[in-house]
N, C-alpha and C positions, 0 to 999 in steps of 0.2 A: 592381345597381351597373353603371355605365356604362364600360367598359377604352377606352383610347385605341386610336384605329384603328391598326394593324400594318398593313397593307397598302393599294396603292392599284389604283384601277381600271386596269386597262390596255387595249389596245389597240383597238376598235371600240365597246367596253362603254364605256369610257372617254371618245371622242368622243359619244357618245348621250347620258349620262346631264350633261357638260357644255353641251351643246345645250342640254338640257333646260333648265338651269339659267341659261343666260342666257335663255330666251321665259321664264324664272319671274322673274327679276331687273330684267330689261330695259326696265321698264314704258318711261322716256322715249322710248323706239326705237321701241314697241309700236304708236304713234299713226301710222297710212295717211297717210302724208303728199302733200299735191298737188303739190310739187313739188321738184325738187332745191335738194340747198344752195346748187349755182351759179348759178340761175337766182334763188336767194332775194336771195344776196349782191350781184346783179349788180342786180336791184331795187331794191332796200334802198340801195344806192349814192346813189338818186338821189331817195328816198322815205323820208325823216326819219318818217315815223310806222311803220317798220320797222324803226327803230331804237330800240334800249335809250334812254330819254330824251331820246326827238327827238333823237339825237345830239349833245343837246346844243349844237345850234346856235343862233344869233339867233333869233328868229323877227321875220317882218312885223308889223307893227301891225293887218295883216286875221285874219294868227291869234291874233296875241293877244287880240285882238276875239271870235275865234271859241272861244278859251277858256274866255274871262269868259263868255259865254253857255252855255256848255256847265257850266262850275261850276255857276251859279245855276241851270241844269234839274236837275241833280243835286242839288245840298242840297235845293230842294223838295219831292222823294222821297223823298230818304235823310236829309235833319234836316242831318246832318252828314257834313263830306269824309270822315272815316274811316270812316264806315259807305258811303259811295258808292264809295270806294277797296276794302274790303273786297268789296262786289259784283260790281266789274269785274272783281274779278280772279276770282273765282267764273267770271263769264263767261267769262272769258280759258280758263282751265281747260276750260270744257265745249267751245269753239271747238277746243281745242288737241284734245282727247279727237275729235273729228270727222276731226282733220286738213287746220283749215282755220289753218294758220298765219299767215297775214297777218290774220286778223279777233281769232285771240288775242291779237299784239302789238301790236295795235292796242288792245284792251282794258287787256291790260298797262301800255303810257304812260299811256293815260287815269287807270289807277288810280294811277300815278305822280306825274299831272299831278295829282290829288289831293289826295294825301298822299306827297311823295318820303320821309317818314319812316315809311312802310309797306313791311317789309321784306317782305311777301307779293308787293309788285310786282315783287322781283328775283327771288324765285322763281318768276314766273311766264316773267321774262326765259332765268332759267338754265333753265329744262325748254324754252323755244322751242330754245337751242342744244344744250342736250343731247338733243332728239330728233334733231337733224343730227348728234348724235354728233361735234359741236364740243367736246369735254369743257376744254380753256384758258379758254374764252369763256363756258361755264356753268357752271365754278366761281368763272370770276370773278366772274358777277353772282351767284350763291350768295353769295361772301364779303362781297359788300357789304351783302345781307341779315345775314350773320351779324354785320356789324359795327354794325348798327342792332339786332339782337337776336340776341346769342350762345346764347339757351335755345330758336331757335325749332327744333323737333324734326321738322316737316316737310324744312329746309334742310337740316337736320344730315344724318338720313336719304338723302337725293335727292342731296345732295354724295358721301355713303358707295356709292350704289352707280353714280355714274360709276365711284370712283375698282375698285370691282369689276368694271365693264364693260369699263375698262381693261387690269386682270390679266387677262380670260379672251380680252384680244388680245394678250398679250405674255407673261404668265405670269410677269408680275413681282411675286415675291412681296412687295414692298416695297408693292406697290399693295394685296394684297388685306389686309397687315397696318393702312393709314391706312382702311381702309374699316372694319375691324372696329374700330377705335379712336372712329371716326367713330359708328358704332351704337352701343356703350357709350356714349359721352356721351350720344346723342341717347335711348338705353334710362334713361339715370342720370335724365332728366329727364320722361320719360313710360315707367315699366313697361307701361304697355296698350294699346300699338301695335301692334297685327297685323302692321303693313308691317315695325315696326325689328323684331319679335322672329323672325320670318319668314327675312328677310335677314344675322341673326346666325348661325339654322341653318345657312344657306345657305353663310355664310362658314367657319363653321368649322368644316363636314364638307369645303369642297375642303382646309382647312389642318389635315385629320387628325386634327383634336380631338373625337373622338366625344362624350366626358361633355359637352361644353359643346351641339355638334348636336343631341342630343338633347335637355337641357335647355331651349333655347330653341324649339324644334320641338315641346315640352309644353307651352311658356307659351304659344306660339303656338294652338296648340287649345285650350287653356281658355279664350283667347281670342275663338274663335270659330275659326279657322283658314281664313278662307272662300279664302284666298289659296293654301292648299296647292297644288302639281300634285299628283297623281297618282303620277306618277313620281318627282318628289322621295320621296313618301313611301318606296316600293320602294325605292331608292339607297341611303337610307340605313338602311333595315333590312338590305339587304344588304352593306353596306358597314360596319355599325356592328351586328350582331347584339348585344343583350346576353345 
C-alpha cells in the first residue's frame, strides 16, 4: 500500500530533482531551436506562410494558383486531402524535432491548406509556439483543435503539460491542478499512452499524492516506460518510499 507523501523535498535536493522533471516534461522546449522567438516573430510579420493559417489573409490569384497545383500534386500521392494533410503534418513534426521551425510551419499550413478540418494541423501550430514557450498562442491553436475534436488525446496531453511547464515557472498550484485534469481526460480516453501516464506521475508526486505517482509510474512501465528518467525514478522512491 501506497501512504501519501508527508514531506517535501527541500532545499538543493529540491531544485535538482525539479530540474529534472522539467528536461522529463518539457519535451516542446526540448527541440534546438535556429532561432529566437524575436527574430521568428519579426519574420513571420511579413511571411504569411509563418503564420498559423497564412494569417489568414487574401491571398493573390499567383498563390492561389500555386495552391490548386500544390493540392492536385498531393492527392496524386496521397488519393485524398486527409491522408496528404495527415502526412504534412507528420513532416511538420519531424522538421520541428530537427529544430527547423520555419520548414514545420510551413508544413503545418500546407496540412491546413488541406484539410482546415484537421485538428492535427493546430497541433502541429500549438507545439511551433509552445517550443517558444509562447504558452497563450499554443494553447490557443491547441483549442481550436480541440474544438474540431475534443477526444484528440495527443492535444489534450500537449495542452496539460504547457499548463505544467507553467507551474514549474510560477508554482502556481492552480496551473499544475488544470494540467492534471487535462491528463485525466486525455488518460479517460486512451489508458495506453506512455506520454499521458508518465506525466500524471510526474504531476502528482510535485502535488504530494504518492498512491496516485505511483500508480501511474506502474501503468507507465507496463507500458513500456521508455520515457522514464532515471532520476525521476530515484525521486520518487525517495520521496514516496512504500
Amino acid at each position: 500500500m501506497f501512504w501519501p507523501m508527508r514531506r517535501t523535498v527541500s532545499g538543493n535536493s529540491s531544485m535538482k530533482y525539479i530540474f529534472t522533471l522539467i528536461i522529463s516534461m518539457a519535451f516542446l522546449s526540448s527541440f534546438a531551436q535556429q532561432m529566437s522567438y524575436d527574430d521568428w516573430k519579426k519574420e513571420a510579420s511579413t511571411e504569411i506562410n509563418l503564420q498559423p493559417e497564412y494569417g489568414n489573409v487574401k491571398k493573390t490569384k499567383e498563390q492561389l494558383e500555386d495552391d490548386r497545383t500544390f493540392i492536385e500534386t498531393v492527392l496524386k500521392q496521397d488519393t485524398t486531402r486527409r491522408k496528404g494533410s495527415e502526412h504534412l503534418v507528420s513532416l511538420g513534426f519531424n522538421y520541428l524535432a530537427r529544430g527547423d521551425m520555419e520548414t514545420a510551419m510551413k508544413r503545418f499550413n500546407q496540412a491546413w491548406l488541406l484539410d482546415p478540418r484537421n485538428e492535427n494541423a493546430y497541433w502541429g501550430f500549438g507545439a511551433i509556439y509552445g517550443t517558444f514557450n509562447d504558452y497563450d498562442m499554443a494553447i490557443n491553436e491547441y483549442d481550436k483543435g480541440l474544438a474540431i475534436n475534443p477526444e484528440s488525446t495527443v492535444i489534450l496531453t500537449d495542452k496539460a503539460t504547457l499548463y505544467f511547464m507553467q507551474f514549474q515557472h510560477d508554482q502556481n498550484t492552480a496551473k499544475l491542478n488544470i494540467a492534471i485534469e487535462l491528463l485525466k481526460e486525455s488518460y479517460g480516453i486512451d489508458s495506453k499512452s506512455v506520454n499521458t501516464t508518465y506525466k500524471l506521475s510526474i504531476c502528482y508526486f510535485l502535488s504530494k499524492d504518492c498512491a496516485d505517482a505511483w500508480k501511474y509510474y506502474n501503468e507507465c512501465k507496463r507500458l513500456g516506460g521508455q520515457q522514464i528518467a532515471e532520476n525521476y525514478t530515484n525521486a520518487l522512491k525517495s520521496m514516496c518510499a512504500n
